[in-house]
C-alpha positions as CSV (number, residue, x, y, z in Angstrom):
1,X,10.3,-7.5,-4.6
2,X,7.0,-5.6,-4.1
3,X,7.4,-2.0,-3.2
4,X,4.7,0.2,-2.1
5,X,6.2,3.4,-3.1
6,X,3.4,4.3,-5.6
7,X,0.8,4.1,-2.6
8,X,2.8,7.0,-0.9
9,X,2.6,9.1,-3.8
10,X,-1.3,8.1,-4.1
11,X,-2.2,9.3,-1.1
12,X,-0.3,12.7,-0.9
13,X,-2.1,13.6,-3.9
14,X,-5.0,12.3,-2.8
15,X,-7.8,14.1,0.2
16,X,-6.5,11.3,2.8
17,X,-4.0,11.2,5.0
18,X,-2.8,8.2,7.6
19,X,-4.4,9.7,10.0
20,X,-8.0,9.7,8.0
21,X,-6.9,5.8,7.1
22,X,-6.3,5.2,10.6
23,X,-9.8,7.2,11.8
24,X,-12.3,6.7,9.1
25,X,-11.4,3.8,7.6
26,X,-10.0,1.4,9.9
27,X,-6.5,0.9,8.1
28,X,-4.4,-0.5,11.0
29,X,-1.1,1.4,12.0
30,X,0.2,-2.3,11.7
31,X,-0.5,-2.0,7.8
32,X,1.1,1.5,7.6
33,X,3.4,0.3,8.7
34,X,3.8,-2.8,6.7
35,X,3.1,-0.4,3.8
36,X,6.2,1.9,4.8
37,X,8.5,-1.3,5.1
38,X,7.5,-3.2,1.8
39,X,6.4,-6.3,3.8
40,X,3.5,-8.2,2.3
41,X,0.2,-7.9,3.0
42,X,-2.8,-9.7,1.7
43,X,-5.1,-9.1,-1.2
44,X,-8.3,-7.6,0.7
45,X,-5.8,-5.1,2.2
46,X,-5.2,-4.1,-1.5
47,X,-8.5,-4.4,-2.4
48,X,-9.3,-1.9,0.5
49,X,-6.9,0.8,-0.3
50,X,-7.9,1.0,-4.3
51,X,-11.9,1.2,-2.7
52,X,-10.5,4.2,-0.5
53,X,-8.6,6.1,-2.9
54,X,-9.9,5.4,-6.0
55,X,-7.4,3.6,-7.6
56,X,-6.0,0.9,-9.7
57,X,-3.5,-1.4,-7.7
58,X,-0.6,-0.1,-10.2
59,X,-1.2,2.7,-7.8
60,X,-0.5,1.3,-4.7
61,X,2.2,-1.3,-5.5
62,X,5.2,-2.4,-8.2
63,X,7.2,-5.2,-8.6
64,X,10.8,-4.4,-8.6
65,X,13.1,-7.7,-9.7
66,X,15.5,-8.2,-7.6
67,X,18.5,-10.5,-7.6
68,X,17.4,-10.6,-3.4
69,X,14.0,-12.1,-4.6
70,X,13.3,-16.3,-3.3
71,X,14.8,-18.8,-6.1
72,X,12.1,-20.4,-7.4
């Protein structure tokens, strides 16, 4: 599973908040929100948050393994 725990941490220590996201740089609450509840989102979105906070993706995602995870 992907968990976006680390971007949480990012941003508190970062000079953003969700608000400034939301206002300045056009992160959807959708995303947020997708972002609070681990569900996927695409690459660009990724790509957007490391631009914004200056940041590698390690900060902003992990994979977890879980026995929960799709049989491949």
């Amino acid at each position: 599973m992907v968990s976006y725990r680390p971007f949480w941490e990012t941003l508190r220590s970062s000079s953003e908040t969700t608000y400034t996201l939301i206002k300045n740089h056009r992160i959807s609450g959708s995303t947020l929100d997708k972002l609070r509840k681990d569900k996927p989102l695409n690459t660009t979105t990724i790509n957007d948050l490391c631009r914004i906070l200056n940041c590698r993706v390690e900060d902003v995602m992990e994979y977890i393994p879980s026995e929960n995870d799709q049989q491949l």
